[in-house]
Structures are given as structure tokens and as C-alpha cells.
C-alpha positions, 0 to 999 in steps of 0.5 A, a space after each residue: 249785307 248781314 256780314 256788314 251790320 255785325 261788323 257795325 253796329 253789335 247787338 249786344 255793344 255793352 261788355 259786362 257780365 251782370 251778376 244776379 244778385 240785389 241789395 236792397 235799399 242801395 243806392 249806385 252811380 254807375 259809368 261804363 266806357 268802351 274804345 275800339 282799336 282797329 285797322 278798319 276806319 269803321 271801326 276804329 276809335 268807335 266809343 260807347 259811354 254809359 252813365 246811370 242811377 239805380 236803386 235796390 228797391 226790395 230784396 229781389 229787384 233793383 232797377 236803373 236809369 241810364 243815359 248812352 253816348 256813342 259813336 256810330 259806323 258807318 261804312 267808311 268812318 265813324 260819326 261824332 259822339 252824340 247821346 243816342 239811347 235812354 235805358 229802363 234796366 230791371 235785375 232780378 234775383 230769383 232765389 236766396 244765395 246758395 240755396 241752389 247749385 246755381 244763383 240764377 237771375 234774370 236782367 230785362 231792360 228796354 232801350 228807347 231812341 233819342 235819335 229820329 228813326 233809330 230802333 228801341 230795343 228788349 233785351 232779357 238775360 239769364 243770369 247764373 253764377 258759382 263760387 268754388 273756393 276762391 273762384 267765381 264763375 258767372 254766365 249770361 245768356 241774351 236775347 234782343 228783339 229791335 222794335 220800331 224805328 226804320 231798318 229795325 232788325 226784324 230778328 231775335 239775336 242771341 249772344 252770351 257773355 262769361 267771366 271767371 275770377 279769383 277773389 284775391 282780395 277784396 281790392 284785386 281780384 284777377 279774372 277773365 271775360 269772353 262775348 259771343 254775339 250769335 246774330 240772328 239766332 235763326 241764321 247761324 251765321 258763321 265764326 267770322 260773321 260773328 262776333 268774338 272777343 276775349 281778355 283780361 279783366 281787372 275787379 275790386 274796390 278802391 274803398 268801401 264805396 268805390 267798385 272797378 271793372 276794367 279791362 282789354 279785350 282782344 277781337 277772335 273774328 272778323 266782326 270783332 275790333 282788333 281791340 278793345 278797352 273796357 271799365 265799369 266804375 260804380 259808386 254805392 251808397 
């Protein structure tokens, strides 16, 4: 049964690597989308899309509001999108850039269920970035906890994200994601029990409003679609 819930239904479905800074006083839409490519009916064609408003209220804490449509696994297809979760989203920057070797941050949010009997959801990550020259680096670490709901997982999962790219212009900049989602942090499952995915990412701004993240990951373990395509659009006012 483990074997069959990390394959689908991730813990951590969201693919975006969060920087730990804020700006205050700004304004921002966001839309996020993922599309599964598999051979496995389960998990073919399985969508996530994100839309959301959010708001540097002081120089340390920005908070946002999002609404999430997904199409949810089952064993043998995938059911009709549908608005399944709100989210309350916090990122807090805990130091001024630069001052350390690392910036850290901090990212808590809680999900809350539209649909009857589905599970809400805390979900904290450590936030941590460097630049070396034209190269950033940034890593998150998550944990979650379901709460409520029936069938809500009664484990802390774990998982991490990273991404690495090359400032090539403000428009383009070249880079590359990699997600790990550990499960159960207690029950170490193996490789292919968790999932693993890797790929080309694509970074920049169309003008001095619009931001792009866009990418394809490729599935590095059994519990990973074959494929899968990743975009974050944000517009800043």
C-alpha cells in the first residue's frame, strides 16, 4: 500500500524551488501548472494548476492566497479537474542578503480542503541560497504533516528540492531542478519507492513585470511520472 500512495498522490506535488527573499510593498499574481506524461494510466495526464495573489507586507514576510485545481489518481485513470485545496502561503526572509555565507528563509503554509474527507496539510521549508559569480544555487528542505480528513497520513514526510542557474541576462538564464520526495521520513523507503525527478529549467523576465519558470522534468524512479512539465508565471506590481 505505501508503494501505491507514492506513486499517486506525492506529498510534495508543487515543483518550485522558493527563493528566501522579500520585497516589500509588492504586489504579485502568480499561476503555476504541472502535466504528467506516463505510460501508467494513473499517471498520465494527472494536471495541478495554482493560481494566487500575494503581498510583501514588511521587509521580512510576504504572504499569498492561492486556489489549486487538480486531477486526482486513482488506481486505474485519473479523475476530471476539479478545485480540490485553498492555501494560506508565509516566506519569511531571516536576514539581510549577504550578510551571512548562506541567505536562509523559511516558507510555512497550510493547506485547507475543498472536497468532503480530504486531508488539510502544514508544510515548512528551510529556504537557502548562494551566488558565486553568475551562479546561484538554492535548496529547500520540506517536511509536511496531513491533518484531519479520513486516510490522512499519519507520518511526517520529507523531501528537498534544488536548483542551480546561470545569470545569463536578466530575460534567460539556464538552470537545472532536482526533487526528492523521502515519504514517511521514519520509514526510509527505498529509491524506487520514492520519488525522483530531474531536468532543464528555463528563468527570466519578458519585461519589468513579467517573471517565467518553465521547465521538463524527467522521472529517476518508479514513483516518478516518465515526464513531466513544469511553469511558474508571476506578475509583479
Amino acid at each position: 500500500m505505501t508503494i501505491i500512495v507514492s506513486l499517486c498522490n506525492p506529498a510534495f506535488a508543487e515543483k518550485r524551488v522558493f527563493e528566501p527573499y522579500v520585497t516589500q510593498g509588492e504586489w504579485e499574481y502568480e499561476t503555476t501548472g504541472l502535466y504528467d506524461l506516463d505510460r501508467a494510466k494513473n499517471k498520465n495526464a494527472v494536471q495541478e494548476y495554482k493560481n494566487a495573489i500575494g503581498y510583501g507586507v514588511t521587509s521580512h514576510w510576504a504572504t499569498e492566497l492561492e486556489v489549486e485545481m487538480e486531477t486526482l489518481p486513482t488506481d486505474g485513470s485519473v479523475t476530471k479537474l476539479q478545485a480540490t485545496h485553498t492555501e494560506w502561503e508565509n516566506i519569511f526572509q531571516l536576514a539581510p542578503k549577504g550578510e551571512y555565507w548562506l541567505d536562509p528563509g523559511l516558507y510555512l503554509a497550510y493547506e485547507a480542503p475543498l472536497i468532503d474527507k480530504q486531508a488539510g496539510k502544514f508544510e515548512g521549508k528551510i529556504l537557502l541560497e548562494k551566488s558565486i559569480d553568475k551562479i546561484t544555487n538554492i535548496l529547500n528542505i520540506s517536511f509536511n504533516k496531513e491533518i484531519g480528513g479520513s486516510g490522512a497520513n499519519p507520518h511526517i514526510d520529507g523531501g528537498m528540492s534544488w536548483s542551480t542557474k546561470y545569470r545569463l541576462s536578466p530575460y534567460f538564464e539556464p538552470g537545472v531542478e532536482y526533487y526528492n520526495d523521502f515519504s514517511a521520513v521514519a520509514h526510509q523507503l527505498d529509491y524506487n519507492q520514492q520519488s525522483h525527478q530531474a531536468g532543464p529549467v528555463f528563468y527570466g523576465r519578458l519585461n519589468r513585470h513579467v517573471k517565467y519558470d518553465i521547465g521538463y522534468l524527467f522521472g529517476m524512479s518508479d514513483a516518478a511520472p516518465r515526464g513531466e512539465l513544469k511553469w511558474v508565471i508571476e506578475y509583479e506590481f
